[in-house]
Structure formats: C-alpha cells, structure tokens
VEXSESE-25866 format. One line per field, with one value per atom (N, C-alpha, C, CB): residue in three letters; atom name; x negated, y negated, z negated. Coordinates in Angstrom, 1 decimal, always signed. Glycine has a CB too. Example, Ala and Ser with C-alpha at 12.3 -4.5 7.8 and 13.67 -1.06 7.14 Angstrom:
r	(ALA|ALA|ALA|ALA|SER|SER|SER|SER)
a	(N|CA|C|CB|N|CA|C|CB)
X	(-13.2|-12.3|-13.2|-11.3|-12.8|-13.7|-12.9|-14.1)
Y	(+5.7|+4.5|+3.3|+4.5|+2.2|+1.1|+0.0|+0.6)
Z	(-7.8|-7.8|-7.8|-9.0|-7.1|-7.1|-7.9|-5.7)
//
This chain:
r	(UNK|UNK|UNK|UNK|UNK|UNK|UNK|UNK|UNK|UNK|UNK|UNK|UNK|UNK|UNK|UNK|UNK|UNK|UNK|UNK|UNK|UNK|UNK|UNK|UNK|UNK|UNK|UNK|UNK|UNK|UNK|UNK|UNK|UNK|UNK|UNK|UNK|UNK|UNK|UNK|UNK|UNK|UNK|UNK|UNK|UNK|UNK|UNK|UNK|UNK|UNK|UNK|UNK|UNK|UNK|UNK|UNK|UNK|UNK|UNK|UNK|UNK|UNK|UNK|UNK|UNK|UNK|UNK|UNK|UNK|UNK|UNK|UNK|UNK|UNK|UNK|UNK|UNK|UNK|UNK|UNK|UNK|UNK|UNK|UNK|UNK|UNK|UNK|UNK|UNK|UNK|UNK|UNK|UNK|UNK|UNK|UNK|UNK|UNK|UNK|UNK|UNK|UNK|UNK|UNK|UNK|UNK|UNK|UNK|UNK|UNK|UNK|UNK|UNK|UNK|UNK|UNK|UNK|UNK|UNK|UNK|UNK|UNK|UNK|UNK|UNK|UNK|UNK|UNK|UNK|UNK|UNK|UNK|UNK|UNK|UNK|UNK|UNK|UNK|UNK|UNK|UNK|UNK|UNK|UNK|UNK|UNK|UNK|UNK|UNK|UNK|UNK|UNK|UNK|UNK|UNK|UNK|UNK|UNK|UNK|UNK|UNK|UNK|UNK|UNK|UNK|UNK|UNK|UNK|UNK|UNK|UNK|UNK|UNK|UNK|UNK|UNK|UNK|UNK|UNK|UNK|UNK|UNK|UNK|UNK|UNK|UNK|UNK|UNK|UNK|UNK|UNK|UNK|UNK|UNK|UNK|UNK|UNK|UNK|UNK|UNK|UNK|UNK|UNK|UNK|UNK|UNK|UNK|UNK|UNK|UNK|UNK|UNK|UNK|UNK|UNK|UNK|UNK|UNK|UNK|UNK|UNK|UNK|UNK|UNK|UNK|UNK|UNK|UNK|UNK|UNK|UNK|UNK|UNK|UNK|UNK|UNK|UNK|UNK|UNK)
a	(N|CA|C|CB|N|CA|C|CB|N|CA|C|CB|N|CA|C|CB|N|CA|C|CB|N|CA|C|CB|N|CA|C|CB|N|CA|C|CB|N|CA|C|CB|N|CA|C|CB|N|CA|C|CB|N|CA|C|CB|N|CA|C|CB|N|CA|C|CB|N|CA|C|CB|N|CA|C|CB|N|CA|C|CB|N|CA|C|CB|N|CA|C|CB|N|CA|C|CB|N|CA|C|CB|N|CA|C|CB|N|CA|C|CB|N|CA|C|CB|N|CA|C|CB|N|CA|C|CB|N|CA|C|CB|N|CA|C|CB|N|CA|C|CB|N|CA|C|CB|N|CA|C|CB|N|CA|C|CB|N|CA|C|CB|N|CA|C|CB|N|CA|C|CB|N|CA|C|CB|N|CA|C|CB|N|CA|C|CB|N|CA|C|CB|N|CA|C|CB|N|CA|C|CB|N|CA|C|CB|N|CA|C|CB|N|CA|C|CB|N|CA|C|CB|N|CA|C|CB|N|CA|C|CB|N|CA|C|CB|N|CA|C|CB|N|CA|C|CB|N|CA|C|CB|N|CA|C|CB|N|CA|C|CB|N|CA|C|CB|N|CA|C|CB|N|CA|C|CB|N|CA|C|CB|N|CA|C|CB|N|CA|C|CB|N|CA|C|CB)
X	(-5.6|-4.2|-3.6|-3.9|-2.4|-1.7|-0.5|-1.5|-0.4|+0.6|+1.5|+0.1|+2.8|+3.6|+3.7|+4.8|+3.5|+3.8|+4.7|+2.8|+5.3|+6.4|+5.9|+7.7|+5.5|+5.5|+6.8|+4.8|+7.1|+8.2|+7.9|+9.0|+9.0|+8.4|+10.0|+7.1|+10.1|+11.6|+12.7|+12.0|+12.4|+12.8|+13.5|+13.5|+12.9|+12.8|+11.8|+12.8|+12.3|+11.1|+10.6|+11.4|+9.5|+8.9|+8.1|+8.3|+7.5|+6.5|+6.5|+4.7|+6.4|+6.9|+5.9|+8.9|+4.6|+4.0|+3.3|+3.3|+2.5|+1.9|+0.5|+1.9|-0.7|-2.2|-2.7|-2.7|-3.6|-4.8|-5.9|-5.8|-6.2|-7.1|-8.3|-7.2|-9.5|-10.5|-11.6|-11.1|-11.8|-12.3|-11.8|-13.5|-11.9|-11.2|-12.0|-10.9|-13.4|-14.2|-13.6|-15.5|-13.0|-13.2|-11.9|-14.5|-11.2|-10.0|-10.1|-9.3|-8.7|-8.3|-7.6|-7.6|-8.0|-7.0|-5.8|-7.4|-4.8|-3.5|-4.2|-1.8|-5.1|-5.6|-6.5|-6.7|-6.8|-7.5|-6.2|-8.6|-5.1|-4.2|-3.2|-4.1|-3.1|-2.9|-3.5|-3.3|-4.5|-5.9|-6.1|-7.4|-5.7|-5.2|-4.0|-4.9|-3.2|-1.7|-1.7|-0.6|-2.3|-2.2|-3.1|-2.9|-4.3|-5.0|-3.8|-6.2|-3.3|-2.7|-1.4|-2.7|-0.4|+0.5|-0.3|+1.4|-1.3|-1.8|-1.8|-2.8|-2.6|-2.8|-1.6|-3.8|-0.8|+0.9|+1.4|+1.7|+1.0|+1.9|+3.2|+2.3|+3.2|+4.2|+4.0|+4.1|+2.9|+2.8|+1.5|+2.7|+1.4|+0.1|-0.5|+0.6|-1.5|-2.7|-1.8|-4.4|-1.1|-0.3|+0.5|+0.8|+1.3|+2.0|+1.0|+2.7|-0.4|-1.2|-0.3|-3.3|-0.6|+0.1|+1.5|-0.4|+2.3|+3.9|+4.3|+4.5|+3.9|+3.9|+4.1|+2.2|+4.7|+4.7|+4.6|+6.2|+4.1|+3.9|+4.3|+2.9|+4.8|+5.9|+5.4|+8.4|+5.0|+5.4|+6.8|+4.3|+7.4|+8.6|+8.4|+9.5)
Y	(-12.7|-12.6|-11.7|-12.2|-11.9|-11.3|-10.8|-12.2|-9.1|-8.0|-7.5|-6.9|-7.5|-6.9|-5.4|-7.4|-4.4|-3.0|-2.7|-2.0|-1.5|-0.5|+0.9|-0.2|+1.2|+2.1|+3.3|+1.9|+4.5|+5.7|+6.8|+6.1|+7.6|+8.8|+9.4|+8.9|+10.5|+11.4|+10.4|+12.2|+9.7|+8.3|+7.2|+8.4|+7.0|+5.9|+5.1|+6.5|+3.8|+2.9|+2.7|+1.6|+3.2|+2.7|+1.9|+3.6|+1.3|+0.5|-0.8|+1.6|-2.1|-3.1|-4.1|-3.5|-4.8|-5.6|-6.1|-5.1|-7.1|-8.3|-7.7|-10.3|-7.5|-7.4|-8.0|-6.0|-8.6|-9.5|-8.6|-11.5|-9.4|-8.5|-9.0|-8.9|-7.3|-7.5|-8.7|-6.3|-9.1|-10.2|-10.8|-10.2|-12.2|-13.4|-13.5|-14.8|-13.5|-13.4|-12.5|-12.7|-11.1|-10.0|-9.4|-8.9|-9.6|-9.0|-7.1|-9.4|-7.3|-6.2|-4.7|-6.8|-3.3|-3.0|-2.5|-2.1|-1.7|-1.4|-0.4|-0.7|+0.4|+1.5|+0.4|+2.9|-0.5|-1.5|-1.8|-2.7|-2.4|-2.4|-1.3|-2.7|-0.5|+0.5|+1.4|+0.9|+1.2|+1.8|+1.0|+1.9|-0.7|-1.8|-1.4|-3.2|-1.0|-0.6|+0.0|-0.1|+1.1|+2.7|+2.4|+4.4|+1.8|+1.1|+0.4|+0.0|-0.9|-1.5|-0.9|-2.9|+0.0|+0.7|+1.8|+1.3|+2.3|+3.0|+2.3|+3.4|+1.3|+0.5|+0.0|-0.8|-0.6|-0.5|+0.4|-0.8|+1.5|+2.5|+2.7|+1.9|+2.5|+3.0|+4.5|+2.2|+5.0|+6.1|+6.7|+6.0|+8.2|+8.8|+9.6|+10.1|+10.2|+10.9|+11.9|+11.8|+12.6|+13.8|+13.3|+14.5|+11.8|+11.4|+11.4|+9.7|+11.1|+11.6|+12.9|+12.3|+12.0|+12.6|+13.2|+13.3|+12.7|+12.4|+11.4|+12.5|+10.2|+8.7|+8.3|+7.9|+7.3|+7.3|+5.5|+8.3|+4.8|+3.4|+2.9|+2.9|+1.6|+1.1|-0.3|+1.0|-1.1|-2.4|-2.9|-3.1|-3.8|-4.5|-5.6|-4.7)
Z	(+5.7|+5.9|+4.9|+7.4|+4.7|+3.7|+4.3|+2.6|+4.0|+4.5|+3.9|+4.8|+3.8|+3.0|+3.1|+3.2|+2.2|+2.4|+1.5|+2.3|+1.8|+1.0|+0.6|+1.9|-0.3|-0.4|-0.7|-1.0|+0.2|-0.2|-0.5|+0.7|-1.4|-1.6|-1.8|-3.1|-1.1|-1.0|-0.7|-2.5|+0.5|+0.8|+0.0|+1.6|-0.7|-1.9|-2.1|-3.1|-2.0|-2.4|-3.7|-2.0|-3.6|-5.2|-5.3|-6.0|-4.4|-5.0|-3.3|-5.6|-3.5|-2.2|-3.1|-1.9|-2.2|-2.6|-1.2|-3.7|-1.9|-0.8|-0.9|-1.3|-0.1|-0.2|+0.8|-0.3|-0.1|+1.5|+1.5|+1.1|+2.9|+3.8|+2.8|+5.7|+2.8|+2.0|+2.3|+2.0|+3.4|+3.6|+4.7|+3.5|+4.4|+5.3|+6.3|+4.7|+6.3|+7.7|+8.8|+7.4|+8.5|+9.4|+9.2|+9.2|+10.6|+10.6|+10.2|+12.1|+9.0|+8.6|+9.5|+7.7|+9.3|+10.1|+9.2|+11.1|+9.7|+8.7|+7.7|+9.6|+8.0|+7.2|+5.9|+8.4|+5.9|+5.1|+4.6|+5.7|+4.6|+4.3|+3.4|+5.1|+3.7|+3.5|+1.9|+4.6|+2.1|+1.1|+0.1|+1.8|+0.3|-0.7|-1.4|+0.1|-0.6|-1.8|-2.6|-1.6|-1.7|-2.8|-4.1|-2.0|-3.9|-5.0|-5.8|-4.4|-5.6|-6.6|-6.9|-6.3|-6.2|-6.7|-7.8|-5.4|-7.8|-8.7|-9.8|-8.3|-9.6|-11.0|-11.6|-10.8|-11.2|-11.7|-11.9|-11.0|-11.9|-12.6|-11.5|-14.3|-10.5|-9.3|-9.0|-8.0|-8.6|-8.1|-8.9|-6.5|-8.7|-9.6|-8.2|-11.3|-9.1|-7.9|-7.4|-8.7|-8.3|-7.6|-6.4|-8.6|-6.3|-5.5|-3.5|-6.3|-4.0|-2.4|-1.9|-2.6|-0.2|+0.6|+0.7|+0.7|-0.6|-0.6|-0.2|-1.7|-0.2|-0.2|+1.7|-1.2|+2.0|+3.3|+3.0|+4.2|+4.0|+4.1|+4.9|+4.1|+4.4|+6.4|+6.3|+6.6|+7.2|+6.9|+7.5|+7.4|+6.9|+7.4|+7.9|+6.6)
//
C-alpha cells in the first residue's frame, strides 16, 4: 500500500510525497512509513541530517 506523507519544519511544508509499504506481504506500520520519507526527502535534497528532530510528519 502506498501512503502520502508531508513532511514540516517551522510549519512549512517542505517536502510531500507518496512511499510504499516495504513489503507487500506484511502490513506496514506509520513508523515504516515514516522512516521511508525521511529516507527519500533526504535523498532529494528536501531536508538534511541537521533538520532530525525539527521535521514533524502528518499524513493527510
């Protein structure tokens, strides 16, 4: 299944993407979810290591 998250920081969205669950066998929980974004908002260049624990996640 595939989750939309938001990523915020000083309430501002910076980074809003789609991530599937790591495997389709075994339901995901939001923290698997979660741990998917911050990975690929990293790799996009949305947020950096300094931004841990500034960042707040919502799903809509």
């Amino acid at each position: 299944m595939e989750r939309e998250v938001i990523l915020v920081r000083d309430g501002v969205a910076v980074w809003r993407g789609f991530v599937k669950a790591p495997s389709p066998s075994t339901p995901a929980s939001a923290r698997d979810y979660l741990d998917l974004a911050w990975r690929k908002a990293l790799d996009e260049g949305a947020v950096t290591a300094e931004d841990a624990g500034r960042v707040q996640f919502r799903f809509p």
